[in-house]
C-alpha positions in Angstrom: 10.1 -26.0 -103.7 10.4 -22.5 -102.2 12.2 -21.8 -98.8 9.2 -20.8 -95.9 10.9 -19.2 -93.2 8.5 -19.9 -90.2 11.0 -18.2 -87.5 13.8 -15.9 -87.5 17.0 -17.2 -87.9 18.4 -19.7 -91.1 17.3 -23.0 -88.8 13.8 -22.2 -89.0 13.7 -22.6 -93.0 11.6 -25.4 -94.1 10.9 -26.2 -98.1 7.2 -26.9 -97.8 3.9 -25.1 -95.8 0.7 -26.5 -95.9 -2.7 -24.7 -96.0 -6.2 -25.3 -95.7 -9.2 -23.0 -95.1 -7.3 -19.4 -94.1 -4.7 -21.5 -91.7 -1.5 -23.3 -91.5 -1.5 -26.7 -90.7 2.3 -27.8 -91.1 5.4 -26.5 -91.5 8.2 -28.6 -92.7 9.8 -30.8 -95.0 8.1 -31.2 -98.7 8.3 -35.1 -98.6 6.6 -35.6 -94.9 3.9 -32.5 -96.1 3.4 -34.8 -99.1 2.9 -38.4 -97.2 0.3 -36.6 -94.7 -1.6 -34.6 -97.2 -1.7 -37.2 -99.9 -5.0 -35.3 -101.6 -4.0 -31.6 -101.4 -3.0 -28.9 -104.6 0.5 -28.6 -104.7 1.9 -25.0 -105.9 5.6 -25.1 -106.9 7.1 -22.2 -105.7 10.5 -22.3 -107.5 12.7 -21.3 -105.0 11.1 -18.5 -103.7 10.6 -17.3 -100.0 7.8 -17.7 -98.1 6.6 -15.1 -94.9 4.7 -15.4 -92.4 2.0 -13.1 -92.9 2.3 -9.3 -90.8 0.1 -7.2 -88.8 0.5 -3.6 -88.6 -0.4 -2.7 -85.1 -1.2 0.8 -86.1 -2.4 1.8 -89.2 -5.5 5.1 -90.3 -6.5 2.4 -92.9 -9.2 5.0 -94.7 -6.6 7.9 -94.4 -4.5 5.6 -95.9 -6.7 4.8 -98.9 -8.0 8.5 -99.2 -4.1 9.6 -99.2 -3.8 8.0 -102.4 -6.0 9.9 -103.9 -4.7 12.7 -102.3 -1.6 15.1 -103.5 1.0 13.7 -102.3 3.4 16.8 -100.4 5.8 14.4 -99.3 9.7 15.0 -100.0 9.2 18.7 -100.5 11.8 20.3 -99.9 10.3 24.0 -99.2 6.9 25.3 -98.7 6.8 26.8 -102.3 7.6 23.2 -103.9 4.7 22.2 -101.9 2.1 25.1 -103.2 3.2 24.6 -106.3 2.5 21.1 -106.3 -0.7 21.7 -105.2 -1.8 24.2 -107.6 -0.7 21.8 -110.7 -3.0 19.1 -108.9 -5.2 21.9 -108.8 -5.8 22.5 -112.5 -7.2 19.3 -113.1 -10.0 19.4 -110.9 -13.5 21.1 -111.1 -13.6 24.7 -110.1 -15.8 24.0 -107.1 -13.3 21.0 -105.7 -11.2 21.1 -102.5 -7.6 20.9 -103.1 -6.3 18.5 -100.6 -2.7 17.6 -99.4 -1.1 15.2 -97.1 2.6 14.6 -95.6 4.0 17.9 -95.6 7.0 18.0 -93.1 8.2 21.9 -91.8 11.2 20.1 -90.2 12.4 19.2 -93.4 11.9 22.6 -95.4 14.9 25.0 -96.2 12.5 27.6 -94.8 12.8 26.6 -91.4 9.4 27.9 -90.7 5.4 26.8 -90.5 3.8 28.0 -93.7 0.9 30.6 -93.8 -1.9 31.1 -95.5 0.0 33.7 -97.9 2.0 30.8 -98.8 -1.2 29.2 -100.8 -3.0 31.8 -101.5 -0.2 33.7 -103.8 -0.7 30.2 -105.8 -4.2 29.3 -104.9 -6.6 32.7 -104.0 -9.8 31.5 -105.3 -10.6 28.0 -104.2 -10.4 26.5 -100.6 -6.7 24.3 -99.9 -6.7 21.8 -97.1 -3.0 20.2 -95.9 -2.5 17.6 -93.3 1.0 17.7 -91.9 2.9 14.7 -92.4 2.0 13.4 -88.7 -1.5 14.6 -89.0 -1.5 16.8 -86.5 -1.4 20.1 -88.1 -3.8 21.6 -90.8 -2.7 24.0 -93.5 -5.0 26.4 -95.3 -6.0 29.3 -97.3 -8.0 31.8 -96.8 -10.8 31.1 -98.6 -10.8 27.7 -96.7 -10.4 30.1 -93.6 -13.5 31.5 -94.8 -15.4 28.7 -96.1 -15.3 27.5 -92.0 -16.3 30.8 -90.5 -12.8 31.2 -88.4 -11.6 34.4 -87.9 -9.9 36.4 -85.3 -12.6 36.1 -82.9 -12.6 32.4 -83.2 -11.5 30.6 -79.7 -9.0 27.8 -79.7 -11.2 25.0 -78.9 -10.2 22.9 -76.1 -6.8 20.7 -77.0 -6.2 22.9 -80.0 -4.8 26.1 -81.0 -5.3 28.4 -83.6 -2.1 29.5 -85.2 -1.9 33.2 -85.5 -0.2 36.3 -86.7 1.3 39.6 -84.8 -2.4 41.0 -85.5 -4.2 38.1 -84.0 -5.8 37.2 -87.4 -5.7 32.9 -88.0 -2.3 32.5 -90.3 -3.0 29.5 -91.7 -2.4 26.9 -89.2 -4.4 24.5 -87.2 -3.0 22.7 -84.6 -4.4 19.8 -82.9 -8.2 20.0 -82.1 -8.6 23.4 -83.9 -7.9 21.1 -87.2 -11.7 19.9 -86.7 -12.6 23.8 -87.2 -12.0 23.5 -91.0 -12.3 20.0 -91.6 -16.2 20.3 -90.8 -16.3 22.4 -94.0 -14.4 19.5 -96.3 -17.0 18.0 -98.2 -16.8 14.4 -96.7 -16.3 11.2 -99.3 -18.8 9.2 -99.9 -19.5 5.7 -98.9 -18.5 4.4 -101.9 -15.2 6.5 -102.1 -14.9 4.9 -98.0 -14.6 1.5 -99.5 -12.5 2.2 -102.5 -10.0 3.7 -100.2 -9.7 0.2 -98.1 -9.7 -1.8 -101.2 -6.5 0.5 -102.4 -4.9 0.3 -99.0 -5.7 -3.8 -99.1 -4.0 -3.8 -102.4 -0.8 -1.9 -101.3 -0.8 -4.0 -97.7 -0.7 -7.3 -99.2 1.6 -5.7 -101.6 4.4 -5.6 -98.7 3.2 -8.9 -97.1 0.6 -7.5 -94.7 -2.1 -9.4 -93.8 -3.7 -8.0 -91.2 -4.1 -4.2 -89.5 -5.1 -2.4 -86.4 -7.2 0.2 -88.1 -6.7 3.4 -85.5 -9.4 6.4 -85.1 -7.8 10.1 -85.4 -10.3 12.3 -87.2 -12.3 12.6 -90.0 -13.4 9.4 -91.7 -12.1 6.6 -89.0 -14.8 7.0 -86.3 -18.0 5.5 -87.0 -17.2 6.0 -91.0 -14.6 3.6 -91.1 -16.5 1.2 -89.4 -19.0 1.1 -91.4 -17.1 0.9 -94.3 -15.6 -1.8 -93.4 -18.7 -3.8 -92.1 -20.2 -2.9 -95.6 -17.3 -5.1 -97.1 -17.4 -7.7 -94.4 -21.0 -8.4 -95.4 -20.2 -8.8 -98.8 -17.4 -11.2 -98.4 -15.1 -8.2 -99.7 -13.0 -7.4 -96.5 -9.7 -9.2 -97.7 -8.1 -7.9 -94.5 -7.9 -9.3 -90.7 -8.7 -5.8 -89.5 -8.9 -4.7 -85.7 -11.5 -1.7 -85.8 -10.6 1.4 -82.5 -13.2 3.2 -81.3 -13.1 7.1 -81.0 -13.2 8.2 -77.3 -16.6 10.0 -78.2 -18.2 7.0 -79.3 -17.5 5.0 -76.0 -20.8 5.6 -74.4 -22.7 4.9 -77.6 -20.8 1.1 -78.3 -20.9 0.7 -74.7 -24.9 1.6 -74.6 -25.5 -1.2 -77.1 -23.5 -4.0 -75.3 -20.3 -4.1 -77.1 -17.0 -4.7 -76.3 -13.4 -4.9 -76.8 -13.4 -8.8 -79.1 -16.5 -8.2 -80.6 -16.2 -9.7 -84.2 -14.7 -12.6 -86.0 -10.9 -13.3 -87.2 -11.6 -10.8 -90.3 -13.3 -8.2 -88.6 -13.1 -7.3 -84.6 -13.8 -4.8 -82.3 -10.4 -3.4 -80.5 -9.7 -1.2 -77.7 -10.6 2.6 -77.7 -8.4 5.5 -78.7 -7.9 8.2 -76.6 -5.5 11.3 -77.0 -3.2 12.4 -74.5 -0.9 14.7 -76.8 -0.1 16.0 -79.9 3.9 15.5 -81.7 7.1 15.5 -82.0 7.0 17.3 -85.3 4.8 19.8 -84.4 6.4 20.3 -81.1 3.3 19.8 -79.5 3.9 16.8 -77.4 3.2 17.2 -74.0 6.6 17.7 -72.1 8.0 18.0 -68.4 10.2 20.2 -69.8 9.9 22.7 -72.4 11.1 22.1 -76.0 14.9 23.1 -76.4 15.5 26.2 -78.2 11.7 26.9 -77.3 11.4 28.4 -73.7 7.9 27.7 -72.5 6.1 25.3 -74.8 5.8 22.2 -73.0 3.0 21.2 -76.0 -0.2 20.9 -75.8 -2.4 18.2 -73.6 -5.4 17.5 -75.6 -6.9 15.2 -72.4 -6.5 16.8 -69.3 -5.3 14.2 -66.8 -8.5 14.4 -65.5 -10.6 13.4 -68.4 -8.1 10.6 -69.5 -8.9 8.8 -66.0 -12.9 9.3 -66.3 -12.2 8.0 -70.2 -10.1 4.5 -69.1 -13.0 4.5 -65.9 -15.9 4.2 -68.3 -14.2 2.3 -71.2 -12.8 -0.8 -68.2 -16.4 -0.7 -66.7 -17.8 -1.6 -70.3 -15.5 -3.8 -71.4 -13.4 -2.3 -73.4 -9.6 -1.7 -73.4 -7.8 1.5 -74.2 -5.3 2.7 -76.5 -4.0 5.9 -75.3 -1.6 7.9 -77.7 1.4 9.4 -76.2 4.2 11.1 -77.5 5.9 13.4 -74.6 7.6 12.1 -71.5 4.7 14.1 -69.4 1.9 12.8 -71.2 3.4 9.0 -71.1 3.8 9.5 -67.4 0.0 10.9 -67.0 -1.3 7.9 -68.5 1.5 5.2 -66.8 -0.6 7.0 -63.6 -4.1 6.6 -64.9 -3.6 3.2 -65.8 -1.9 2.6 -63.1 -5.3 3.6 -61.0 -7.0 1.4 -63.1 -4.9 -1.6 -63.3 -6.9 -4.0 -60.5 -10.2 -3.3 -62.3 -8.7 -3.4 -65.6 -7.1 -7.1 -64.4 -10.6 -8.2 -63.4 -12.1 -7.5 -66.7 -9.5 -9.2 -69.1 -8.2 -6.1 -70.3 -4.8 -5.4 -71.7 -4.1 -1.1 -71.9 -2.0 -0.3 -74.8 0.1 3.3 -75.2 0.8 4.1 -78.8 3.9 5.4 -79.9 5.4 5.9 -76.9 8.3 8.6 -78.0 9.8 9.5 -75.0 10.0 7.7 -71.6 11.5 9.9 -68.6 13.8 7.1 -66.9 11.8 6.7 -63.9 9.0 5.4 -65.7 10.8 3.1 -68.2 9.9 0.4 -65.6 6.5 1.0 -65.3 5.4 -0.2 -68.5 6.2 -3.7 -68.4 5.0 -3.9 -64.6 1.6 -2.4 -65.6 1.2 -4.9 -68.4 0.5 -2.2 -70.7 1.6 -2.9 -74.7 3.7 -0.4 -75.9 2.4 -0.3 -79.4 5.4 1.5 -80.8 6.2 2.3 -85.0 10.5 1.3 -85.6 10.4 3.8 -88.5 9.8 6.9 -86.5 12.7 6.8 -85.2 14.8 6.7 -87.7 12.7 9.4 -89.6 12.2 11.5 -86.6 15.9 11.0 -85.2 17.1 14.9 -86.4 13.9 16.4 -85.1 14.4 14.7 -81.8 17.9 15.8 -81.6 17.1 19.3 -82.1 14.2 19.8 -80.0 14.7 17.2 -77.6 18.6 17.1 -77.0 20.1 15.2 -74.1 16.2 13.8 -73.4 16.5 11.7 -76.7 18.5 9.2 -74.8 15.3 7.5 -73.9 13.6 7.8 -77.0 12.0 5.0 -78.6 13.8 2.6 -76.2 13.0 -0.6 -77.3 15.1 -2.4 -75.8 15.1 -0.9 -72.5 11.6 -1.6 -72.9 11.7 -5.5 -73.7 14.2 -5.8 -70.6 11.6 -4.5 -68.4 9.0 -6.6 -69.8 7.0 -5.2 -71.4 5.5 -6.4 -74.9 6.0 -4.2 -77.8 4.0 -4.1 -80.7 5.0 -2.7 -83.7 3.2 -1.2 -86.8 3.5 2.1 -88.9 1.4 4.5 -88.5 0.8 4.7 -92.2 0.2 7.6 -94.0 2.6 8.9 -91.3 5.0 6.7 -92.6 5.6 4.2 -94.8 3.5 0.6 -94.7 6.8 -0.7 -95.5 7.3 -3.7 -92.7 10.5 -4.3 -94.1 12.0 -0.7 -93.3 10.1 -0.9 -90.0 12.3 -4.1 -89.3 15.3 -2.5 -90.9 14.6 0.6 -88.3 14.3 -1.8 -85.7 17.5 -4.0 -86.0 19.6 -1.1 -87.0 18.5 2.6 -85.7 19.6 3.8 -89.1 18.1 4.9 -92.7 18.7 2.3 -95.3 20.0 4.8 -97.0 23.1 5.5 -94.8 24.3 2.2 -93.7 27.6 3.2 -92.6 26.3 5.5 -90.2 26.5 4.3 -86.6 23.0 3.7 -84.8 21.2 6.3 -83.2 21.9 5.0 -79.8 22.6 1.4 -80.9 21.5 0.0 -77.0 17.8 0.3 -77.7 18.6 -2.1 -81.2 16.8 -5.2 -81.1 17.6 -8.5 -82.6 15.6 -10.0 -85.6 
């Protein structure tokens, strides 16, 4: 009684699925369903639709969870909308707490600027304030978190990362990159406990939207060896209610490798996937890695937090153990540097089975649109940046945006695209990731023409 929609497109509809033990048998008409299953529970579903169930291919699953319990800085309009909400979030916790933030976007702040340290501590001067940028690669402070972490003005930028800092050379406030790691050390880490309630809430809101599976990705704090054990702790108690695909942190490669593991390892709820490597940092941050510098900001071509160097000895060690690589990209120079590395690698990597992923994969100088479906490499790629990202890119990458997020261009080369979300970057939403997809514009505006309607795809 419902309508099942195994394919795109209105032939595909069928009125009856049947299921037994986590898969689907058959997909058709109620009657025949009925005739060869004559002993099976029948659920009427009263006319309503039926999915196949989604995978996000790139998801920070904890983050995710933790992010719920975090204050939310999303939608802020200026950076004292976002202190503010902090300190009322603030009040209701013990004196001795961390105030942490997450999804606070300078691009979209009538203050045009990053925010400062003076910025929280006018609100908040006596407890420590940590803030993740809404693409995770920037951390904003206080002082007394500044403190707390022993940085001061004779702290180094650590390699990948920089310090953000003022006419006197003292830290302002931001971290960008690997210098995020500086403070984040200080942050009392959850528990265990507060691990797995985190993937239990995420879980909840996935299968809210009709996800049923994830590619859990690595990027700091609690989704190295953390996450993973989180999520073994509710495998082994029959608790993991979703098909997960664990990364590995780059650091961590030697360790997995030392024990004999590999890129597969697991079952259809919980596997081992490939390892996560970073080439760059983002858009948003303007710290991708460019060919050319930003526009309106002469000189900053970003930040490479691999050298080209290390990324190679990273995909040498990961193919000789058995494991595949997922290498994020934003900038046209870092997607180029790894297009190269893999390219080095692509006999051995053929040998062993392995399939190379790029995520996100931004911005794609011309020349080396082809290259990514010759390599084989995925292009695990998140619809809804674009559209969110489409003013940013405009502004700081002009003429370039062209070959932004070119999907299309991409499929007619070959290459296979995955898509996901990059949740708590963006919305878990699937449906405004396939919305973003089909129609390179905000559901919000729909008479606005695409942002360069070529790269659309089809449903």
């Amino acid at each position: 009684g419902g309508r099942v929609h195994a394919e795109a497109g209105p032939q595909a509809i069928a009125d009856g699925v049947a299921v037994a033990c986590g898969r689907v048998l058959a997909v058709g008409a109620a009657d025949d369903l009925r005739d060869a299953f004559p002993r099976a529970h029948r659920i009427d579903l009263d006319g309503r639709p039926v999915f196949p169930g989604l995978v996000d291919a790139h998801v920070h699953l904890v983050a995710y969870g933790l992010g719920l319990l975090h204050v939310d800085l999303r939608g802020t309009r200026s950076i004292a909308e976002a202190a503010r909400r902090l300190a009322v979030a603030a009040a209701g916790l013990p004196q001795d707490a961390w105030v942490l933030g997450r999804g606070w976007d300078k691009n979209t702040w009538v203050d045009d600027r990053f925010p400062t340290r003076a910025d929280l501590d006018a609100l908040l001067p006596d407890r420590p304030a940590a803030c993740t940028s809404k693409d995770g690669h920037l951390l904003w402070v206080n002082t007394v978190a500044l403190r707390l972490a022993g940085v001061t003005r004779a702290t180094p930028d650590p390699p990948g990362g920089a310090i953000g800092r003022g006419p006197d050379g003292e830290p302002d406030g931001v971290l960008k990159e690997e210098a995020r790691a500086l403070v984040q050390r200080a942050i009392p880490a959850p528990s265990a406990a507060m691990r797995e309630e985190a993937i239990r809430a995420a879980t909840a809101e996935f299968h809210r939207l009709g996800l049923t599976g994830v590619h859990a990705f690595t990027g700091g704090g609690d989704e190295g060896a953390e996450q993973f054990a989180a999520l073994q702790a509710l495998w082994g108690r029959g608790e993991l209610a979703l098909r997960t695909v664990a990364t590995i942190p780059d650091h961590l490669l030697d360790v997995a490798a030392a024990v004999g593991l590999r890129s597969g390892f697991g079952d259809a709820m919980l596997r081992l996937g490939p390892v996560k490597i970073f080439a760059d940092g983002t858009l948003g941050a303007q710290t991708a890695w460019m060919l050319e510098p930003f526009d309106g900001q002469p000189g900053n071509t970003g930040i490479a937090v691999r050298s080209p160097e290390e990324i190679d000895a990273l995909v040498q060690r990961a193919v000789a153990a058995g494991f595949a690589t997922a290498i994020h990209a934003i900038g046209d120079r870092a997607n180029r540097t790894v297009l190269d590395v893999l390219e080095r690698h692509a006999a051995a990597s053929a040998r062993a089975g392995l399939r190379h992923r790029i995520e996100h994969v931004q911005l794609l100088h011309h020349d080396d649109l082809p290259r990514v479906g010759r390599l084989g490499v995925v292009a695990s790629m998140q619809p809804v940046h674009a559209t969110a990202d489409r003013d940013v890119a405009e502004r700081y990458w002009g003429r370039r945006a062209r070959w932004a997020y070119a999907w299309q261009s991409l499929c007619q080369t070959g290459a296979v695209l995955a898509f996901g979300s990059d949740a708590p970057v963006e919305t878990p939403d699937p449906w405004r990731g396939l919305y973003a997809a089909v129609t390179r514009r905000r559901p919000d505006e729909p008479d606005v023409p695409s942002w360069y309607p070529d790269e659309c795809l089809t449903l």
